[in-house]
C-alpha positions in Angstrom: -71.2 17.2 52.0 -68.3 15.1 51.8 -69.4 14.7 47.8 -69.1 18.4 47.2 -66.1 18.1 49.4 -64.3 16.1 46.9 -65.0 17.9 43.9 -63.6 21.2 45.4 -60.1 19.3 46.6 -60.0 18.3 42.2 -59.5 21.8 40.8 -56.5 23.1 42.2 -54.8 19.5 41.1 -56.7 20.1 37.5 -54.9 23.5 37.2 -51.5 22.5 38.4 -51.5 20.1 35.7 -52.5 22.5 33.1 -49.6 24.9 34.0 -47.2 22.5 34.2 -48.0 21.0 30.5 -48.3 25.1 29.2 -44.4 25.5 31.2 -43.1 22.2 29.5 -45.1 23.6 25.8 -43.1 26.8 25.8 -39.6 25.2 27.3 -39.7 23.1 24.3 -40.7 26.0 21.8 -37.6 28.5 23.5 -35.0 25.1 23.2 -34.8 24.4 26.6 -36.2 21.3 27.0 -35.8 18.4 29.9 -33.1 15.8 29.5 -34.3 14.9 26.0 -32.4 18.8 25.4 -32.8 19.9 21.7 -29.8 21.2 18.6 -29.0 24.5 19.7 -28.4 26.6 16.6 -24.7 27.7 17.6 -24.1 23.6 17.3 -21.0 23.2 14.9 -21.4 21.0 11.4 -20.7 17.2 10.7 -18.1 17.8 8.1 -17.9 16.2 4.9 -15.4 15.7 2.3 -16.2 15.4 -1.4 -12.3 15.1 -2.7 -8.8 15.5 -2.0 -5.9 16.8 -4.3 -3.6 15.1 -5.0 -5.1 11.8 -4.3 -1.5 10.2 -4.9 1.9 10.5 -4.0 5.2 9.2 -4.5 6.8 6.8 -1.6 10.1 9.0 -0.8 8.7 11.6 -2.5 9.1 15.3 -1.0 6.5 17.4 1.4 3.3 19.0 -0.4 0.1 20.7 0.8 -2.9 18.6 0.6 -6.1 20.0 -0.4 -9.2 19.0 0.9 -12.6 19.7 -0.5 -16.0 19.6 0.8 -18.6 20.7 2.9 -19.2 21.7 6.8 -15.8 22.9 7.5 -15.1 25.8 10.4 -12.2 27.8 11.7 -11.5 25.1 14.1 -11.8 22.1 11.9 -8.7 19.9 11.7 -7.7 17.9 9.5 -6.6 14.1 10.5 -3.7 11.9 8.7 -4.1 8.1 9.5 -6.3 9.7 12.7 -3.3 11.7 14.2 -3.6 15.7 13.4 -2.2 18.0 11.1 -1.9 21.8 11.4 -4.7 22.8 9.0 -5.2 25.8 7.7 -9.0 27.1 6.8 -10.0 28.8 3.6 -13.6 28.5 3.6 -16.6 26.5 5.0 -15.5 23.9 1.6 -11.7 23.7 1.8 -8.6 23.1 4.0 -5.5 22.9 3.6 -2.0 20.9 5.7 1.2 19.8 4.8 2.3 16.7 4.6 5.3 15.8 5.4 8.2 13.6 4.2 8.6 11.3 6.9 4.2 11.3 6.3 4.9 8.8 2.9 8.1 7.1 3.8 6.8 4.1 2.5 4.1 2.6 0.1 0.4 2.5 1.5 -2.6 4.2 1.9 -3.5 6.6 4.4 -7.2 7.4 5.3 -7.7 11.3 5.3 -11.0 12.5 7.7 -12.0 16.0 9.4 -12.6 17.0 12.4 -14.8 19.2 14.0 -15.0 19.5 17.9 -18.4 20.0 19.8 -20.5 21.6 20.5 -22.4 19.2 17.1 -19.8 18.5 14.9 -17.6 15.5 14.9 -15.7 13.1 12.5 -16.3 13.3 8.4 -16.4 10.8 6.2 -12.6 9.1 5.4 -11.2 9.6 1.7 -7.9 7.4 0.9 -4.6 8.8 -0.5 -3.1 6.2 -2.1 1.1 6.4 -1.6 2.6 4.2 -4.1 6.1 3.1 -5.8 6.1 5.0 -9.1 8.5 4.0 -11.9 9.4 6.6 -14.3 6.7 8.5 -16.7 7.5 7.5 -20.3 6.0 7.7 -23.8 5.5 4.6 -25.4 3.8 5.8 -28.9 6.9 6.3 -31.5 5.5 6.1 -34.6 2.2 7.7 -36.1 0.4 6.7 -39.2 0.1 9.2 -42.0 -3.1 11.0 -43.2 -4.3 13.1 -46.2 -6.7 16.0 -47.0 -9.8 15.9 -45.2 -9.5 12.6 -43.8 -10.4 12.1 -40.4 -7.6 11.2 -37.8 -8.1 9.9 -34.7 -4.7 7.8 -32.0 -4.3 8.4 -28.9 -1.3 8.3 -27.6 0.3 6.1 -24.9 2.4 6.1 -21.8 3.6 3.9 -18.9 4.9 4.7 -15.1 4.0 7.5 -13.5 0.4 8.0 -11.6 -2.6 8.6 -13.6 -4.2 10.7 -14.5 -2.0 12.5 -17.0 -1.4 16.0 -18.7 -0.7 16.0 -22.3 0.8 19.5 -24.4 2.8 20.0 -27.3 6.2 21.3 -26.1 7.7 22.3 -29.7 6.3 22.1 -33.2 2.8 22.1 -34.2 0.3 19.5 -35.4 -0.7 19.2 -38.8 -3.8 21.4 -39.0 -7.3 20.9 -38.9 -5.9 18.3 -35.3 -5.6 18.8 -32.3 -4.3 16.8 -28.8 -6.8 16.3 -25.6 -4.7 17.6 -23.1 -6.2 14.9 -20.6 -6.5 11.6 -22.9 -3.7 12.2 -24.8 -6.0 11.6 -28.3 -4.8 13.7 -31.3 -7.8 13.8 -34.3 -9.4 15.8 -36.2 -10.2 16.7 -40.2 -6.9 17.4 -41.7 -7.2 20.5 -43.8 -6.3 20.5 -47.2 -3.7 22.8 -47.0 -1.8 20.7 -44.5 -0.5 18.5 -47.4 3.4 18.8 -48.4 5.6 18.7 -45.7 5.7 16.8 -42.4 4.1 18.0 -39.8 7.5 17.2 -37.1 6.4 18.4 -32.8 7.2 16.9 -29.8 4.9 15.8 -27.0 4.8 16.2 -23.4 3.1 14.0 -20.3 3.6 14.9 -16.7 2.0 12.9 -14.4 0.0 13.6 -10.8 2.5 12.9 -8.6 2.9 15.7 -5.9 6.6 16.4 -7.3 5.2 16.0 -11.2 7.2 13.5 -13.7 7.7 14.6 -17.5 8.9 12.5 -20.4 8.8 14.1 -24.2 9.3 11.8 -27.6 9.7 13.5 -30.8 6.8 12.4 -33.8 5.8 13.0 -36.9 2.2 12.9 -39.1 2.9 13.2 -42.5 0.2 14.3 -44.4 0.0 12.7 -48.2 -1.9 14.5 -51.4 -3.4 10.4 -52.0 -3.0 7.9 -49.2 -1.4 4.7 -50.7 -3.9 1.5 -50.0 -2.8 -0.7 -47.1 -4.5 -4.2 -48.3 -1.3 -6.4 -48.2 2.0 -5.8 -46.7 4.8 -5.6 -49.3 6.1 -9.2 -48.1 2.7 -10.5 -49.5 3.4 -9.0 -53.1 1.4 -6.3 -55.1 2.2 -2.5 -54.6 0.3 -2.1 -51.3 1.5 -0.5 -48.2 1.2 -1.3 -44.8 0.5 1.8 -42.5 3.3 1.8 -40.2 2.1 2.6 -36.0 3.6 1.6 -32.7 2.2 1.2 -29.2 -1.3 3.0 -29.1 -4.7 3.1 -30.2 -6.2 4.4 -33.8 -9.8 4.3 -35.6 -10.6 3.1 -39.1 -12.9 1.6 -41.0 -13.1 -1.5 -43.0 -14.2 -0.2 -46.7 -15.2 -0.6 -49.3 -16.3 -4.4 -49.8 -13.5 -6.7 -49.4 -11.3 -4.3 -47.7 -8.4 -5.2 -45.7 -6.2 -2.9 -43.5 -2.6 -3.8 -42.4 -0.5 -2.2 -40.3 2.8 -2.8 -39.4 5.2 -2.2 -36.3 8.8 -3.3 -34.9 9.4 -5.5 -32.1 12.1 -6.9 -30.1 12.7 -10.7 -29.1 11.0 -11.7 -26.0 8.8 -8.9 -25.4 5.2 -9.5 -25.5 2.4 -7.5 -27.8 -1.0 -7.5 -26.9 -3.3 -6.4 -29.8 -7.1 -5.7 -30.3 -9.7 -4.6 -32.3 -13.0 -2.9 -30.5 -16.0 -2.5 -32.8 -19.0 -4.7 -31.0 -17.8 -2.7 -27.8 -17.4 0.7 -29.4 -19.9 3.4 -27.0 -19.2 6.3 -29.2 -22.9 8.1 -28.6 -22.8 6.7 -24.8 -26.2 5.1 -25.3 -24.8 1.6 -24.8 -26.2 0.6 -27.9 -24.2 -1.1 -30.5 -23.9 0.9 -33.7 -21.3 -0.7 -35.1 -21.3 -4.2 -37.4 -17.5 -5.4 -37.9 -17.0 -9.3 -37.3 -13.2 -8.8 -37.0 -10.9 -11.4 -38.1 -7.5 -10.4 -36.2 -4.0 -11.9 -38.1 -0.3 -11.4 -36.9 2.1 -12.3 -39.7 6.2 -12.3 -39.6 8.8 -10.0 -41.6 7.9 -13.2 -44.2 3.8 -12.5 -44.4 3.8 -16.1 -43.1 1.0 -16.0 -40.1 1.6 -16.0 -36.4 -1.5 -16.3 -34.8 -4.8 -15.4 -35.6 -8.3 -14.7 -33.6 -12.3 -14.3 -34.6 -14.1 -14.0 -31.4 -12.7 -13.1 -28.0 -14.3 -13.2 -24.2 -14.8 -9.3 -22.9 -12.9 -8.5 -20.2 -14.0 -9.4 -16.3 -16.6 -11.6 -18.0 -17.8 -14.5 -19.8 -19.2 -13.0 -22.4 -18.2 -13.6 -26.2 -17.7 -10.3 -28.6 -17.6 -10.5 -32.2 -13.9 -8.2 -31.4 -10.5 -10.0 -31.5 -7.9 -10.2 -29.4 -4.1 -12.0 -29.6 -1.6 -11.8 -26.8 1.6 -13.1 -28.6 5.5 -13.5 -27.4 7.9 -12.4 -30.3 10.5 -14.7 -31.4 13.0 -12.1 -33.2 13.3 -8.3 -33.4 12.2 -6.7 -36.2 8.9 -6.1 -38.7 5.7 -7.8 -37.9 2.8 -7.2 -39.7 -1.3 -6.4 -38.0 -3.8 -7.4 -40.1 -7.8 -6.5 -40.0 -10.5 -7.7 -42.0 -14.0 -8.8 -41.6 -14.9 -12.1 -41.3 -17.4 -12.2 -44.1 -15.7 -10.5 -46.2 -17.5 -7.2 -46.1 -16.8 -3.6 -46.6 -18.2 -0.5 -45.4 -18.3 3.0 -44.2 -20.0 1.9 -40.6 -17.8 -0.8 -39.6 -15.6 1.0 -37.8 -13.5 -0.7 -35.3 -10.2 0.5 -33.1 -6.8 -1.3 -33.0 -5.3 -1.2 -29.9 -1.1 -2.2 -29.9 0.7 -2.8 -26.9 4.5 -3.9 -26.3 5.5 -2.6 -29.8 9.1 -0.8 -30.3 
């Protein structure tokens, strides 16, 4: 009796049970769940940013609107400078926009850009940096170009100081010889020449403006003249014979050292107490992006005076940031008067041929 007693009271606790697990099942199906809760759909995005534009500007500089680009934004997202709030203004769930203000990059620094979203969800993004610096003026530095002829191949790019990178290149008057053309963003002018560029000069000027908010310019008149035979450049005149010397300034060209026994020499002028740094880069060259080497020149690197008498001279050099020895050359010289110095490139073996191609960088040339 009291057996059969006992199994009668268990039922009624058995089925309580049961409906409260089945309740608790389909709270947590409809969202509603206990104090563990559960993300509501209407739950606003974590923002994200990807990039900002500009990601410069000029200490003193005037007001501009900052763009930022990314991924999560809303109607209510704002937009934080160095964590204090800007009016933003939303143009779609992947950009804002604010103004900055003057008193905003008074001074040099960097100030940490994030987004905002307020609950519910959301929260802070991820911080991007715009970097506010002291910018000296844009200029052109490249002044001289080396000639060409029919169908050869040209390749220099161009060089600049001051400003803030990354640059915009464009020919404001004249045109380039044809068959070449100038990478608006690296500032490289090659190309095939085309036969029927030969004759006259090819005389333009050249433009870079900067990324500053409030953009920089600076032009500088060239010229790329374009010869029916190119003269060869194996000794400077100083050294004797008719050869020569292919004339360049501050920037960067490609060549080759053929055939057998060739030798290239450039020249460029200088002034007293200013400091070149020249280069060659064929061990280094990536020109398929495969990180293979392809190319087989053992540079010997020679700086000579107005006289031909030499200044310095290097084989092999350490690579940059490392420890590592490359068959390219590198000299880093003071000058001691203003006027002609002479580059000169050979290979250290003596060899010639179509594959060893190499670049000569010049820097801190008139």
């Amino acid at each position: 009796m009291l057996q059969s007693d006992r199994k009668v009271d268990r039922w009624p606790k058995k089925l309580t049970l049961f409906r409260a697990a089945m309740l608790a099942s389909l709270l947590a199906l409809a969202g509603c769940g206990g104090s563990g809760g559960g993300s509501s759909s209407t739950d606003n995005p974590t923002p994200k940013i990807t990039s900002i534009s500009p990601s410069t500007a000029a200490a003193g500089g005037s007001s501009f609107t900052l763009t930022v680009n990314g991924t999560g934004f809303i109607s209510d997202s704002v937009m934080r400078w160095k964590g204090t709030a800007k009016t933003t203004t939303y143009i779609s769930s992947q950009q804002l926009t604010a103004t900055i203000d003057v008193s905003d990059i008074a001074t040099a620094g960097t100030a940490s850009i994030t987004v905002y979203n307020p609950s519910p969800g959301g929260g802070t993004s991820n911080a991007v940096s715009l970097s506010i610096i002291t910018v000296s003026a844009v200029k052109i530095l490249t002044t001289v170009l080396p000639p060409t002829g029919a169908l050869k191949s040209y390749y220099f790019i161009l060089s600049t100081s001051g400003g803030a990178s990354p640059f915009t290149w464009s020919l404001s008057s004249g045109s380039l010889p044809s068959g070449l053309i100038l990478d608006s963003s690296t500032g490289l002018i090659s190309g095939t020449v085309s036969a029927s560029a030969v004759g006259s000069p090819s005389q333009f000027t050249v433009q870079v403006e900067d990324s500053l908010n409030k953009p920089q310019t600076a032009t500088q008149a060239l010229t790329i003249n374009v010869l029916a035979s190119l003269p060869r450049n194996d000794n400077p005149p100083a050294c004797g014979g008719t050869d020569t010397a292919t004339a360049i300034s501050t920037g960067r060209l490609r060549a080759s050292i053929s055939p057998f026994g060739d030798i290239d020499v450039y020249s460029f002028q200088g002034t007293a107490g200013n400091t070149v740094t020249i280069q060659t880069y064929s061990a280094q060259l990536d020109l398929f992006s495969d990180s293979a080497r392809h190319f087989y020149l053992d540079s010997l690197l020679e700086l000579l005076d107005e006289s031909c008498s030499p200044i310095a001279i290097n084989d092999d050099s350490t690579v940059s940031g490392s420890t590592t020895t490359t068959q390219d050359s590198y000299l880093q010289e003071t000058l001691t008067y203003t006027g002609s110095y002479y580059v000169r490139v050979r290979d250290l073996r003596g060899d010639g041929r179509p594959d060893l191609i190499y670049e000569l960088s010049l820097s801190g040339a008139d």
